[in-house]
C-alpha positions in Angstrom: 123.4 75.2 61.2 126.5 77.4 61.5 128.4 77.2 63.8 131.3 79.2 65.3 132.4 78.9 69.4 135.0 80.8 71.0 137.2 78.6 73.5 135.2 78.9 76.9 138.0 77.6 78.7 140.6 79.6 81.3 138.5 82.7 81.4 137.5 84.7 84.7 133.6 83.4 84.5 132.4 79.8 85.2 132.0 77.5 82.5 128.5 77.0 82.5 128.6 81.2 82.1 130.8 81.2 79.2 128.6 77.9 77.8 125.1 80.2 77.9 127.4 83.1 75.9 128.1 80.6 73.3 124.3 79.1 73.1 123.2 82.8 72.8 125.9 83.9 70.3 124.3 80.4 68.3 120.8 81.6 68.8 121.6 84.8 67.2 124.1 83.5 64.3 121.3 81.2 63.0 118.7 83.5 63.8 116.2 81.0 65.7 113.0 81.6 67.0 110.5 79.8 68.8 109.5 77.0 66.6 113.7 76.1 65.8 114.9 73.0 68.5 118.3 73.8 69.9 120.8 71.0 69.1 120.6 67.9 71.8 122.8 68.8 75.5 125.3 66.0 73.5 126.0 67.8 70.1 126.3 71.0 72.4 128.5 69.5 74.8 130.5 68.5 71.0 130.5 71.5 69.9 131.6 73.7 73.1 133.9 70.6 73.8 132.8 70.8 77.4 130.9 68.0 79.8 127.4 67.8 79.2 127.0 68.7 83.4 128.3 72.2 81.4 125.5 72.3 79.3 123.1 71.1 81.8 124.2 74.2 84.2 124.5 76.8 81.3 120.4 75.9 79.8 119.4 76.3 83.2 120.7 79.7 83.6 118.9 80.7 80.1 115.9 79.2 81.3 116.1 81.2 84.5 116.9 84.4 82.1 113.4 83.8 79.9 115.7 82.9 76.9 115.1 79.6 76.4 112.4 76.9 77.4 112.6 73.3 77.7 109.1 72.1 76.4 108.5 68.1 77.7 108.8 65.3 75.9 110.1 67.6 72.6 113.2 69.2 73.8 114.9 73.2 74.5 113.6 75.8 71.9 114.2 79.7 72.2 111.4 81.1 74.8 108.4 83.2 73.3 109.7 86.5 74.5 113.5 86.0 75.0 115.0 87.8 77.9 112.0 89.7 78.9 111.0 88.5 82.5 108.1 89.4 85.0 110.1 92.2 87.0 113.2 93.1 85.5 113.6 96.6 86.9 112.5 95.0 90.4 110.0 97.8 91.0 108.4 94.7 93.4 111.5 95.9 96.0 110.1 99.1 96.2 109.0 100.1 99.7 106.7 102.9 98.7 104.1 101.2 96.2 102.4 104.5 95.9 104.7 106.6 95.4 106.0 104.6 92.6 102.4 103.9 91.5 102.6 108.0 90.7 106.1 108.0 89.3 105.1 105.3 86.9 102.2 107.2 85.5 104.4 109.9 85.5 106.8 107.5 83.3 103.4 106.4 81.0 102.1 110.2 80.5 105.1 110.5 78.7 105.7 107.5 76.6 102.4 106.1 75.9 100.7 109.2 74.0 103.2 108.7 71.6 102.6 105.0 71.7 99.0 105.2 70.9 99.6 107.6 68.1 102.0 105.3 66.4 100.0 102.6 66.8 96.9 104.2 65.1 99.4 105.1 62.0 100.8 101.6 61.8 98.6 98.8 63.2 97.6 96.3 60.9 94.3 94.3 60.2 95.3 91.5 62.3 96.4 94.0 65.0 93.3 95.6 65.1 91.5 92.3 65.7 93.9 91.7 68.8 93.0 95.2 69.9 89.3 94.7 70.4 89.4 91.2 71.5 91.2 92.4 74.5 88.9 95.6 74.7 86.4 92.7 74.8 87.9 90.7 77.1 89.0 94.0 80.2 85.1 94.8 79.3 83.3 91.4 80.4 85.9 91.1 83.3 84.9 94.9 84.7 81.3 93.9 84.0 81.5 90.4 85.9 83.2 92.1 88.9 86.6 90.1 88.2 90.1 91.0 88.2 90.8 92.9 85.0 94.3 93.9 85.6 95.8 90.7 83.5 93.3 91.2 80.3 94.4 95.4 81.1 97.5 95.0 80.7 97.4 92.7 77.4 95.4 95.7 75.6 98.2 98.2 76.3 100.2 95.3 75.3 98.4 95.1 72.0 98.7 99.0 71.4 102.1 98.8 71.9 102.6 95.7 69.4 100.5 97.7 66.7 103.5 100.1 66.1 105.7 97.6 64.5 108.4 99.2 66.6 111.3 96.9 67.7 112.4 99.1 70.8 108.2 99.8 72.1 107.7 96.3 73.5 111.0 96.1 75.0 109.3 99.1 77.2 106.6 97.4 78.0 107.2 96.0 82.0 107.1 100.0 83.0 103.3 99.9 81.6 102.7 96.4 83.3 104.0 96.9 86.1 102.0 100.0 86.6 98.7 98.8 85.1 99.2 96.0 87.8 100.0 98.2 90.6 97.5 100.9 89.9 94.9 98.6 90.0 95.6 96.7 93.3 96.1 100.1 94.8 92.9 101.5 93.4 91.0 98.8 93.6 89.5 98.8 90.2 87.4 102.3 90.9 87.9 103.5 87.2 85.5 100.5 86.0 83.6 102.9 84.0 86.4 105.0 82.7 87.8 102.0 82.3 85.8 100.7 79.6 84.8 104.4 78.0 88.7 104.9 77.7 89.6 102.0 76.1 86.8 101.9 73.6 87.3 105.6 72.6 91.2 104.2 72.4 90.2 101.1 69.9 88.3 103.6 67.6 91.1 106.1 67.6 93.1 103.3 66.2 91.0 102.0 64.3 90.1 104.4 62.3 93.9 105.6 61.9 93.5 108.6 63.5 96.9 109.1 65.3 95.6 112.6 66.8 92.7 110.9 68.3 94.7 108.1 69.7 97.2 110.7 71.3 94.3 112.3 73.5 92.4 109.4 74.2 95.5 108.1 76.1 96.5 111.5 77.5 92.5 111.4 78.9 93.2 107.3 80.1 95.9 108.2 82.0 95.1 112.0 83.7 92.4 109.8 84.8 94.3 107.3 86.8 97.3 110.2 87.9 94.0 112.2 89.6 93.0 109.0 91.7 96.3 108.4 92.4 96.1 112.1 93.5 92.9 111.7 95.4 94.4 108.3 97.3 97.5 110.0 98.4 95.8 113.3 100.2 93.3 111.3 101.9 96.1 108.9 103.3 97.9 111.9 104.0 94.6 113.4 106.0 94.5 109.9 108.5 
């Protein structure tokens, strides 16, 4: 494994801070992923030439930043989904859910059109298969009266992972988030829609018909912005 550390010492930020920036720039030298085991807390406590209390501090704050994961009995590896993290744009702090329940689908009107389209001119086979198992899966929860926002939000997770796009699922906590929200505020109304939109969606994409894909979503997501509508004059009305 190559190696190369900056000296962490008599800088402005702690040491375990300056450790993390080393482990990171490590990560990303040797290009690891999920299934590569980070060196022991005692080679990198050699390596950085700090105390392994250093180390101890500086996997902790990777942990806490989703890019690494300390699996038991096995050791730290590099997290699924490095540096991607429930809420990162805190829209939880918002005090009016509602109205950043519309801004959000606002936000999606715009970028997920687009989204489907690519995905219909670039998903793969295996994507596909993804695609309608989670169609499946948002279908039997709607049907059994359960929460579907979880299984939701993996399908427009799906979509977005059939563009092959790098940047897409970096984007993807504005559509969770919202998915999330929409439904808690909505309380799951669109059950139907629900179901006739996403199907209509899988086909579109499918069949690799980018067009299709396009106005299926810009139909999936008029449908929630008029709800949305319809919730906030009747609150308005009270």
């Amino acid at each position: 494994m190559e190696t190369y550390f900056e000296s962490i010492k008599n800088k402005e930020s702690s040491l375990p801070e300056q450790a993390a920036d080393q482990i990171s720039k490590l990560i990303i030298q040797n290009h690891l992923t999920g299934e590569n085991k980070l060196p022991s807390e005692f080679e990198l406590a050699e390596l950085l030439n700090v105390g392994r209390g250093t180390i101890r501090e500086a996997v902790k704050l990777l942990v806490a930043r989703n890019v690494l994961e300390i699996r038991r009995g096995k050791g730290t590896y590099l997290a699924p989904n490095p540096g991607e993290v429930p809420d990162p744009l805190g829209f939880a702090y918002y005090p009016d859910q509602m109205r950043l329940a519309m801004d959000l689908v606002e936000i999606r009107s715009q970028l997920e059109p687009w989204v489907a389209r690519m995905a219909a001119e670039h998903a793969t086979a295996e994507n596909i298969k993804i695609l309608r198992e989670c169609c499946s899966k948002v279908e039997q929860d709607i049907l059994n009266k359960r929460d579907h926002s979880q299984n939701d939000v993996q399908f427009h997770v799906a979509i977005a992972e059939c563009t092959q796009n790098l940047v897409v699922p970096k984007l993807i906590p504005i559509i969770t988030y919202s998915i999330t929200l929409f439904v808690s505020l909505t309380e799951s109304r669109l059950r139907t829609e629900t179901i006739v939109g996403h199907r209509e969606l899988l086909e579109a994409i499918s069949d690799g018909d980018g067009l299709r894909a396009e106005k299926s979503m810009i139909q999936h997501i008029e449908y929630n912005k008029a709800l949305l509508q319809e919730i906030t004059r009747r609150e308005g009305e009270k």
